[in-house]
TISEDREN-106532 format. One record per residue: x negated, y, z of N, C-alpha, C in turn; residue in three letters. Coordinates in steps of 0.001 Angstrom, whole numbers, padded with zeros to 6 digits, always signed. Example, Ala and Ser with C-alpha at 12.3 -4.5 7.8 and 13.67 -1.06 7.14 Angstrom:
BEGIN
-013190-005690+007800-012300-004500+007800-013200-003300+007800Ala
-012850-002250+007080-013670-001060+007140-012900+000030+007870Ser
end
This chain:
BEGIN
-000845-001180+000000+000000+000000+000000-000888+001240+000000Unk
-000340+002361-000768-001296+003485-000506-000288+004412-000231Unk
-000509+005086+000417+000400+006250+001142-000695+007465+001703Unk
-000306+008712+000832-000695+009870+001196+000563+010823+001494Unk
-000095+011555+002749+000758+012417+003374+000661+014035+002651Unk
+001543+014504+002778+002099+015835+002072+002626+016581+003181Unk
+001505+017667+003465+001822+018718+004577+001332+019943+004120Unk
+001623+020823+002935+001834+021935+002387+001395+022915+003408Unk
+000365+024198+003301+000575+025368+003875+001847+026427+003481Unk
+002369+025990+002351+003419+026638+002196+005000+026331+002547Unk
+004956+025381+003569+006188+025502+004698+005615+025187+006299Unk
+006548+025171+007174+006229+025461+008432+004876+024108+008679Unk
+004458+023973+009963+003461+022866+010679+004203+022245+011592Unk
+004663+021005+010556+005344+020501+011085+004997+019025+011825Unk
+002766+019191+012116+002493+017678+012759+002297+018449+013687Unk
+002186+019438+014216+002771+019762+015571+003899+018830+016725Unk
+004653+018882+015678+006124+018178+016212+005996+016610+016478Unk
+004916+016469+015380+004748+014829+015430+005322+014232+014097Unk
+005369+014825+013058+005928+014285+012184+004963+015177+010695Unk
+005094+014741+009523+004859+015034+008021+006226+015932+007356Unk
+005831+016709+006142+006270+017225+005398+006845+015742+004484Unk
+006433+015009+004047+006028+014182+002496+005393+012771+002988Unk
+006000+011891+002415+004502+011033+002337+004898+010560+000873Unk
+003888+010017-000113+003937+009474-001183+003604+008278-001068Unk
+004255+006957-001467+003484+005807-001384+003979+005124-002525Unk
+002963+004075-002837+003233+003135-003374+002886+001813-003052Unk
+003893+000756-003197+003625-000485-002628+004784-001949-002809Unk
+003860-003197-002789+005065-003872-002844+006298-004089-002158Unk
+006265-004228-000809+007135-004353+000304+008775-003179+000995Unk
+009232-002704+000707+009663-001534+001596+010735-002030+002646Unk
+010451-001980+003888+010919-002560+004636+012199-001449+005795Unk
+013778-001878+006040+014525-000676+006457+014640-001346+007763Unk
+014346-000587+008898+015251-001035+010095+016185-000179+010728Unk
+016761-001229+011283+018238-000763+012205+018095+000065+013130Unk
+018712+001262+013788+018139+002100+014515+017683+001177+015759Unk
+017012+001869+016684+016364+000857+017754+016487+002110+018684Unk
+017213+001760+019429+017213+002237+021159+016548+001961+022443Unk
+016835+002738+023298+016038+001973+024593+016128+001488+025564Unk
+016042-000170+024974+016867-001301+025892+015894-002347+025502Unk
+015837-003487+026386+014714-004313+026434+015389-005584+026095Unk
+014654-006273+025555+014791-008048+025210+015858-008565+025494Unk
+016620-008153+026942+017772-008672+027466+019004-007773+027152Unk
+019008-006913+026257+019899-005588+025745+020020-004759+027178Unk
+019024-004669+027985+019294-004139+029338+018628-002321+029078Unk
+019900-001223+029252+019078-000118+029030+018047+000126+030060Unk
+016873+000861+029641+015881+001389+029811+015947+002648+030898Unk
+015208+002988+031932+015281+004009+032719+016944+004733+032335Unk
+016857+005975+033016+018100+006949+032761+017550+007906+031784Unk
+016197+008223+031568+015820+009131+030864+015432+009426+029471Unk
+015263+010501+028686+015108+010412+027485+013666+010238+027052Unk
+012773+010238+027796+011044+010019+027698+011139+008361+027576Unk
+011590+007756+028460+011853+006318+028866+012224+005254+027865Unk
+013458+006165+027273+014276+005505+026316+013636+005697+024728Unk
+013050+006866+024495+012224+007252+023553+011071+006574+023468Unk
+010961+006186+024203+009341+005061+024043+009858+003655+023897Unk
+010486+003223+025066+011105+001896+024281+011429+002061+022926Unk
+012122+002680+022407+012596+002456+020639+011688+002569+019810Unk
+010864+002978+020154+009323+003102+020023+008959+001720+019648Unk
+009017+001201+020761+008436-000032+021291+009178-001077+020549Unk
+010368-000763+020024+011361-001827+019582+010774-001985+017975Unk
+010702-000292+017933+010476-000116+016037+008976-001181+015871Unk
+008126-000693+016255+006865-001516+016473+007192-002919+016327Unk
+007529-003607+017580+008050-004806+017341+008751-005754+015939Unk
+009624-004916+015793+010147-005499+014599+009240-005451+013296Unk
+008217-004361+013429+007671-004180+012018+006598-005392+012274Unk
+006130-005526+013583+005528-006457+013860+005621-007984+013200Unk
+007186-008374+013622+007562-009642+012818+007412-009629+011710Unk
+007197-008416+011398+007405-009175+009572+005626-008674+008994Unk
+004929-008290+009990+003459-008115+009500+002802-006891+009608Unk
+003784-006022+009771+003535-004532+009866+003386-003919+010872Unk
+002568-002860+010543+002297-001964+011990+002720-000485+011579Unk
+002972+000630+012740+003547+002064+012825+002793+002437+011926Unk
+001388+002492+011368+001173+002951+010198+001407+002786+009107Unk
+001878+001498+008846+002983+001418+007145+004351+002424+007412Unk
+004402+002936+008344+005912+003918+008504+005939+005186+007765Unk
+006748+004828+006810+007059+006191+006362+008085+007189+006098Unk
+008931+006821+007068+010316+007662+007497+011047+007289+008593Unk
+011374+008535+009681+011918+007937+010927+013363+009158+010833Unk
+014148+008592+010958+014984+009408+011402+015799+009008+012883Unk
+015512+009894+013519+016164+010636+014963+017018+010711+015311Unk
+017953+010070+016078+019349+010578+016480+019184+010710+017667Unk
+019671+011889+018110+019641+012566+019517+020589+012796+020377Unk
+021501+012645+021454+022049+012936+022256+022562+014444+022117Unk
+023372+015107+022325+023909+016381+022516+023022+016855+024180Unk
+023666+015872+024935+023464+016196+026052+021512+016712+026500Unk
+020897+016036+026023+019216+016262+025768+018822+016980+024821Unk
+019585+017587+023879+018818+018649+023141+017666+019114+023734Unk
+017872+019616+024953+016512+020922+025262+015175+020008+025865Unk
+015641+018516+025714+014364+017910+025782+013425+017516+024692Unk
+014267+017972+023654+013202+017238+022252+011759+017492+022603Unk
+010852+017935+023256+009201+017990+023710+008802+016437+023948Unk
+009662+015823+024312+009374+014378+024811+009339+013242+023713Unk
+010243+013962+022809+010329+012900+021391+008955+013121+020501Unk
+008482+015332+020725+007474+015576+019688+005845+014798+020242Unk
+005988+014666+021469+005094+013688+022479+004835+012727+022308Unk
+005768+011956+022036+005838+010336+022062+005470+010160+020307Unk
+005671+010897+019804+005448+010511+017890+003741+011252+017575Unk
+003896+012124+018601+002395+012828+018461+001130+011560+018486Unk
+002019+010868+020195+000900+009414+021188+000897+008470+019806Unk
+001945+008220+019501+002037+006806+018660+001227+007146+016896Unk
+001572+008325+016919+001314+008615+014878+000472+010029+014524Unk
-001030+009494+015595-001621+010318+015386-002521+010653+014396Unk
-002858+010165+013192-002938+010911+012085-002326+010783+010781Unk
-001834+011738+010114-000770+011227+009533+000632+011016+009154Unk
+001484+011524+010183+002470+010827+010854+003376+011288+009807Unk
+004749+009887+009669+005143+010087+008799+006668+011235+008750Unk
+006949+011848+007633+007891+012547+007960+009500+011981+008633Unk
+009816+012646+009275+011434+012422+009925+012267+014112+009819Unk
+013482+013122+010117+014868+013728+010373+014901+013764+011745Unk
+015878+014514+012303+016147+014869+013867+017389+015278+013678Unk
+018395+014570+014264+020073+014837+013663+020450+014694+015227Unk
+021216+015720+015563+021434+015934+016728+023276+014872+016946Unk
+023374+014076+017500+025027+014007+017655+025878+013896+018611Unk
+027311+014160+018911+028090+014202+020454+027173+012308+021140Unk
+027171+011695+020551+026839+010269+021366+026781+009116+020776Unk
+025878+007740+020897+025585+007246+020680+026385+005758+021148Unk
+026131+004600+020210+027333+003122+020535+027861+003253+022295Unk
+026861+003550+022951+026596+003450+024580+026683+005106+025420Unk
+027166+004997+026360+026996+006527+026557+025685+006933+027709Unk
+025363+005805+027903+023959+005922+028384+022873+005869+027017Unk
+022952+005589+025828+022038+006042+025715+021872+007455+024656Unk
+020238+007843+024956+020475+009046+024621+019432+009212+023188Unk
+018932+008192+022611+018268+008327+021412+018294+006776+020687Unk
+018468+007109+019485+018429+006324+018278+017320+006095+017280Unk
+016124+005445+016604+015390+005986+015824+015359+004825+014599Unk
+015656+004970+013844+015701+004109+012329+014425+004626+011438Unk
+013982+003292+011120+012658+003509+010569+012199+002790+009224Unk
+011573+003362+008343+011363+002743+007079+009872+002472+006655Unk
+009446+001468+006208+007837+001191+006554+007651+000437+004963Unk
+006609+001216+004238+006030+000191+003067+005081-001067+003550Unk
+005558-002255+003174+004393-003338+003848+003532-003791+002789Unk
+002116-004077+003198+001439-004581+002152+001557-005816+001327Unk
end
């Protein structure tokens, strides 16, 4: 797979946040997953918090790319679903994508909504990964 990232001086800086403008790739594999929340092996949610729960799905996305051969660096699109109620925490999401996708990182969405399958939880992240 080859994948180059596209981060333009001519729109905002956006690996600040933890994320890319662009990525270009090409490759055989393209692999979609299901959003992944933060709940463990036993569907048991994760802490009360949005740092907590944001790393597990983390942890979930990983995993799965895992099974099939892949790692967070074949990722090249995450999109975000966020809680209403945690808006003013998004620092914890630009944190956790900063820790995990530090060079590089691929671009995402951040879609804010009233709530998620569960009303405990408070983030969603669906992820798309070229595999070699």
């Amino acid at each position: 797979m080859s994948r180059t990232v596209i981060n333009p001086d001519t729109v905002f800086n956006s690996v600040q946040y933890g994320f890319s403008q662009a990525v270009i790739v090409t490759g055989q594999r393209r692999m979609l997953l299901s959003g992944q929340v933060g709940v463990d092996v036993n569907e048991r949610t994760v802490g009360p918090g949005l740092q907590v729960q944001t790393e597990a799905a983390l942890d979930n996305v990983e995993r799965v790319l895992a099974a099939a051969g892949g790692t967070l660096a074949q990722v090249i699109m995450l999109r975000i679903y966020i809680c209403e109620t945690v808006r003013e925490e998004q620092e914890v999401i630009a944190q956790a994508l900063r820790d995990r996708f530090k060079i590089d990182p691929p671009p995402s969405s951040w879609v804010i909504v009233s709530g998620l399958s569960l009303p405990e939880w408070l983030i969603e992240i669906e992820a798309e990964a070229m595999l070699d």
